[in-house]
C-alpha positions as CSV (number, residue, x, y, z in Angstrom):
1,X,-3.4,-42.4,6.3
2,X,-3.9,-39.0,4.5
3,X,-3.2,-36.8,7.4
4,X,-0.3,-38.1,8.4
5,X,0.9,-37.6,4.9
6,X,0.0,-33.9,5.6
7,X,2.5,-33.8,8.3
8,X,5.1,-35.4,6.5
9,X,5.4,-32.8,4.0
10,X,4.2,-29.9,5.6
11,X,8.2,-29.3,7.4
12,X,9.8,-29.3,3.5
13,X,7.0,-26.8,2.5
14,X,8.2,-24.6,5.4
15,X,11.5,-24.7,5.0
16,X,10.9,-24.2,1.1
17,X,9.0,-21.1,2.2
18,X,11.6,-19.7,4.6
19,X,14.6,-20.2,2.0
20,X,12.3,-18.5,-0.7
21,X,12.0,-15.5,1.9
22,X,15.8,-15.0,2.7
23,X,16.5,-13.4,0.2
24,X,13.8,-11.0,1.1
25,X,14.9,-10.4,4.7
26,X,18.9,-10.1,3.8
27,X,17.3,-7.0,1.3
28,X,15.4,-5.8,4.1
29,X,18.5,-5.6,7.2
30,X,21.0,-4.3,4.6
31,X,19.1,-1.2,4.4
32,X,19.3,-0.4,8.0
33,X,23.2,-1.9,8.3
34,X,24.4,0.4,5.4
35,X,22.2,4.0,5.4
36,X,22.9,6.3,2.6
37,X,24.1,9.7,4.2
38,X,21.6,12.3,4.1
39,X,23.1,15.2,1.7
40,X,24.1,18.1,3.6
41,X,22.2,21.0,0.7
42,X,19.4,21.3,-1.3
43,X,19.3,22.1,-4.9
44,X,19.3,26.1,-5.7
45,X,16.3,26.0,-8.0
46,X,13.6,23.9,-8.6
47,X,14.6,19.9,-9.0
48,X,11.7,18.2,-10.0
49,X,13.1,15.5,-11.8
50,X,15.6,15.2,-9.2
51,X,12.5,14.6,-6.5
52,X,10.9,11.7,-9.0
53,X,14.0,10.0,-9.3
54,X,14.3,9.9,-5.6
55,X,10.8,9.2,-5.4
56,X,11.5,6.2,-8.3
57,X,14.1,4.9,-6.0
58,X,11.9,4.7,-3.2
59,X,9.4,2.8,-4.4
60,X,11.2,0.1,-6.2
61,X,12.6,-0.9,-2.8
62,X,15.7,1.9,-2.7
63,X,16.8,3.4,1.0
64,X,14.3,5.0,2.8
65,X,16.2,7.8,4.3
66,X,14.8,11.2,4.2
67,X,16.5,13.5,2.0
68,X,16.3,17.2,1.2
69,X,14.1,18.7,-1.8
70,X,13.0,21.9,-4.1
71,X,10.4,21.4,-6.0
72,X,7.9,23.5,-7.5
73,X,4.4,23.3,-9.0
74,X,0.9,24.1,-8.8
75,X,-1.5,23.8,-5.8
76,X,-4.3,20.7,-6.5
77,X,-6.3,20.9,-3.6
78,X,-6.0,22.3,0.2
79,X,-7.1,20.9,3.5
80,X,-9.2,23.4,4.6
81,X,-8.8,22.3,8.3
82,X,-5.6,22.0,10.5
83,X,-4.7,18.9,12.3
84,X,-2.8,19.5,15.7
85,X,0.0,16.9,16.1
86,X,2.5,16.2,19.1
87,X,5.3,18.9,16.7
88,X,2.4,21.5,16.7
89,X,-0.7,22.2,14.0
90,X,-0.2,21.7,10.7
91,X,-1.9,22.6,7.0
92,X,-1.6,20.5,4.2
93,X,-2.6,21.0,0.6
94,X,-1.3,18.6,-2.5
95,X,1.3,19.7,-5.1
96,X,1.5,18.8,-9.1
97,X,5.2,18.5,-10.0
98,X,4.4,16.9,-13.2
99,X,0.6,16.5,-14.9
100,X,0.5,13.1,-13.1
101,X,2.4,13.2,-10.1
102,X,1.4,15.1,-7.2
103,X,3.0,15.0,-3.4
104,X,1.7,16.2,0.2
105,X,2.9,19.5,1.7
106,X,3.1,19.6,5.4
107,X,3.1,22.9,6.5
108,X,3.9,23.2,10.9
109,X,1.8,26.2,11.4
110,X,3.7,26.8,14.9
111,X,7.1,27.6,13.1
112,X,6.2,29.5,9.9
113,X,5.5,33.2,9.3
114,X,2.0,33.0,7.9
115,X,-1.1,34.5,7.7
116,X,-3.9,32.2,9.3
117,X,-4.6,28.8,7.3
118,X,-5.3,28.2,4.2
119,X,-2.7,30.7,2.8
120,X,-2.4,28.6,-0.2
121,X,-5.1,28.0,-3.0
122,X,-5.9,25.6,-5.8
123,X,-4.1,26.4,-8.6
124,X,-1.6,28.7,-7.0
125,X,2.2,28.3,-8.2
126,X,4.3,27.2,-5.4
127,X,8.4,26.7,-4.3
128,X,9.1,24.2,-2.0
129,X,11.8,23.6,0.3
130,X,11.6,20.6,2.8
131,X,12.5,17.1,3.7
132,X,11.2,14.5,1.2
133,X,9.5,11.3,3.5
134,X,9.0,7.9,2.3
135,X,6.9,4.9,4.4
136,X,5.0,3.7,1.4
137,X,3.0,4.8,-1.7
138,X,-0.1,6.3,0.3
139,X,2.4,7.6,3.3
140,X,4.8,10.1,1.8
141,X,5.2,14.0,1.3
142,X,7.1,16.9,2.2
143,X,7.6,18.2,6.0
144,X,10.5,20.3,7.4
145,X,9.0,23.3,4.9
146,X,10.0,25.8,7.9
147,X,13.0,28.0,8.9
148,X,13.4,25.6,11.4
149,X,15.9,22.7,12.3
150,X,16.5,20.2,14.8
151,X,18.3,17.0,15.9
152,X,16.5,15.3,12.7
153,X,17.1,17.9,10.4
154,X,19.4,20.7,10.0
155,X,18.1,21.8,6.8
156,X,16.0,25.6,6.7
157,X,12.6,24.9,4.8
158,X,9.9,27.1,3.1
159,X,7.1,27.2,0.8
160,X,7.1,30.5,-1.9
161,X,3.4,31.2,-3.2
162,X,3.0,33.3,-6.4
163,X,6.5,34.7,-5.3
164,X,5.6,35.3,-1.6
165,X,8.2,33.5,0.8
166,X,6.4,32.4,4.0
167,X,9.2,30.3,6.4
């Protein structure tokens, strides 16, 4: 008698569990049905606090649409070695922009004036412009730090160290 029960209830704990998840998937399609434009500048100086409320947003479930940044702080650590990618080979080296808060750099070593990598140090102070990327707590950082643009972005990027502009 006991399993069949089981299969009486088990459709109403289904369809409790889908109608507890609607709400859940409306949040997630709205996102995608109403994207917030991506603005068209970035700051003139430094925006720290501007990049941690954006980075606030984000993680408490905001749009996910890249958006432009300055930020500034000092070098934490480098990646020694490159990593070649299908957009060319890249550095990357981790930023403070508060004493708790630090974000990944990507640099594309194809597009940027630079001496050969690592032209940055631990400890050095650095200017970033670039686009700010969100996927998820452990995925995120700043790309587009070149002179560059394209189809996905049309905003110039670069990284100043100790005052020297490399682009």
């Amino acid at each position: 008698m006991r399993p069949f029960a089981y299969r009486l209830a088990l459709p109403g704990l289904l369809a409790c569990a889908l109608v507890s998840l609607a709400p859940y998937q409306a949040q997630a399609r709205r996102g995608w049905d109403s994207p917030r434009p991506v603005p068209e500048t970035v700051a003139a100086d430094c925006d720290n606090q501007g990049f941690l409320a954006q980075q606030k947003d984000f993680e408490n479930g905001g749009h996910k649409a890249s958006v432009p940044v300055h930020i500034c702080g000092t070098v934490l650590s480098v990646a020694h070695t490159t990593k070649e990618t299908r957009s060319g080979l890249h550095g990357y080296f981790y930023l403070a922009v508060t004493s708790s808060i630090s974000i990944r750099i990507v640099t594309n070593l194809d597009e940027m004036h630079t001496p050969d990598w690592p032209w940055v140090k631990k400890g050095d102070q650095v200017e970033v412009v670039g686009r700010y990327y969100y996927d998820s707590p452990r995925k995120q950082g700043v790309d587009w730090t070149h002179h560059g643009t394209g189809r996905s972005w049309h905003i110039p990027g670069y990284v100043r160290v100790n005052g020297t502009k490399y682009d």
